[in-house]
Every structure is written in structure tokens, then in C-alpha cells.
C-alpha positions, -999 to 999 in steps of 0.1 A, spaced: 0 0 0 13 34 -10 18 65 16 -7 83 0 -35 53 3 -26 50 40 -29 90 41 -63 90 24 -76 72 56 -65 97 83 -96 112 85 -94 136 116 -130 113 123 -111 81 123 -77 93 143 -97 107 172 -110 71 174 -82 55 171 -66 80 199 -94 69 217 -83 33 218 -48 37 219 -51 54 257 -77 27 269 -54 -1 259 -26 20 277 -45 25 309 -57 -10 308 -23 -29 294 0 -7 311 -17 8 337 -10 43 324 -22 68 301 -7 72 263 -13 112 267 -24 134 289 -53 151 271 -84 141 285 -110 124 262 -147 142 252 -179 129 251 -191 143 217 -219 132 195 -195 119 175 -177 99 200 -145 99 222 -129 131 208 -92 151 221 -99 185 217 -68 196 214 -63 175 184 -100 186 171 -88 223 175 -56 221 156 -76 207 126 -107 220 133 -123 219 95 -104 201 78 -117 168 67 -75 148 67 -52 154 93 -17 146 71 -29 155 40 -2 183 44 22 155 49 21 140 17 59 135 -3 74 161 19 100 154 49 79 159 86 81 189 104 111 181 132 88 183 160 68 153 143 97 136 140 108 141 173 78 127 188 77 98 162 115 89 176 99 91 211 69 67 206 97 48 193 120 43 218 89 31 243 82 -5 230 53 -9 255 35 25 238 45 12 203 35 -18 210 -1 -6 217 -3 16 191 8 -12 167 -23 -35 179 -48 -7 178 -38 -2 140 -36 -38 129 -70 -49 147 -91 -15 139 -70 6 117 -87 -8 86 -121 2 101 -133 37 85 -138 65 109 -176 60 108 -176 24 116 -153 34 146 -176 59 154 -205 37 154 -181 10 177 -179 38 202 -209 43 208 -218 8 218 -192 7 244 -199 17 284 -170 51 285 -191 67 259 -226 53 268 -223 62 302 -205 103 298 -229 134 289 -224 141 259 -198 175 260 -181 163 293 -151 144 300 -150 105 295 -137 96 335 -106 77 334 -114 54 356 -147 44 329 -123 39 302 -98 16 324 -125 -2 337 -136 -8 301 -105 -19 289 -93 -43 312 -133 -61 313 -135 -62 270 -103 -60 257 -109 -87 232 -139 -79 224 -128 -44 212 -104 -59 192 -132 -82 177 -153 -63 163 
């Protein structure tokens, strides 16, 4: 598969999902968080706002990224994620087992599961919800 097919499919839909995932399998795998942005309750689903507000409006996150060299700070957190197996290791099983989902279908998977259920919408998704979540389903997230 080419860069630009993988690209295609970084919806900013699908990557607040997948951000989604990646810290619940980190708080229930490793008993930490990924990141420290808390996680919304939107209609949507699990959303990081800080990720929404950076590319608020725009449909693709990397389409930027396309055939050019990343930005060093990109880099530099690339090399980081790196360098901690454990995280990599997480973020490598979140992309093989729901990476080839589209950002709707993940959106839809959300919002059968308890952290979202269970948080206003517009409020912070507790912690403790999504651990709890984790560590009771994790192969049935992975599943589906």
C-alpha cells in the first residue's frame, strides 16, 4: 500500500478514534495513560480537543504530509513513541486490529461501548470508565 493510500484514511474522524483506543489499551495494558489530554464525550464519539482544534475543518489530518519530509517536531515525537516498546507496541495493535475500520464504523463501535454510553455528551469521559472498560472487554474491542 502506497503513503498516499494509507494517508487517504487519516480522516481527523477516524484518528480521534483511534486516539481513543490507543489510551484505553494504555491504561488497561500498562496501567498508564498514552497522553495526557483528557477524552470528550461528543456526539460523535471519544474526541481530544486539542487534536480537534488544531484541525478544526479540515476533513485529513496529514494530508499536508504528503511526499514532503515531517516537520522536526513530528519527527521528534515519532523517535519518542519509538524508543517506548510498550506504547509502540499498543499503538501497533490498535492499527492492525481497527486501523482498517473507517472513521464512521469506529464511530459507530464507540458508541456501543460503556465510556461513551455512560459520559454526557460535551463532558469528559472519567478515566477510571475507560480503564475499567479496557481491562473487562479487551478482546472484544479488538473483535469487532
Amino acid at each position: 500500500m502506497e503513503t498516499s493510500e494509507i494517508v487517504e484514511q487519516l480522516t481527523q474522524l477516524k484518528v480521534m478514534k483511534l486516539l481513543y483506543y490507543v489510551q484505553g489499551f494504555a491504561m488497561a495494558k500498562l496501567k498508564h495513560k498514552a497522553f495526557n489530554e483528557e477524552i470528550l464525550s461528543w456526539d460523535y464519539g471519544p474526541v481530544v480537543q486539542s487534536i480537534y482544534d488544531k484541525y478544526k475543518g479540515e476533513r485529513s489530518i496529514v494530508s499536508e504530509l504528503v511526499d514532503v519530509e515531517l516537520p522536526t517536531h513530528l519527527s521528534e515525537n515519532y523517535e519518542k513513541i519509538n524508543r517506548n516498546q510498550k506504547l509502540s507496541e499498543i499503538i501497533h495493535l490498535v492499527q492492525e486490529n481497527l486501523g482498517h475500520l473507517s472513521g464512521i464504523s469506529l464511530m459507530k463501535k464507540t458508541h456501543r461501548e460503556r465510556p461513551w454510553v455512560v459520559t454526557r455528551r460535551n463532558h469528559v469521559i472519567d478515566d477510571k470508565v475507560i480503564k475499567a472498560y479496557f481491562e473487562e472487554n479487551m478482546m472484544d474491542i479488538l473483535s469487532d
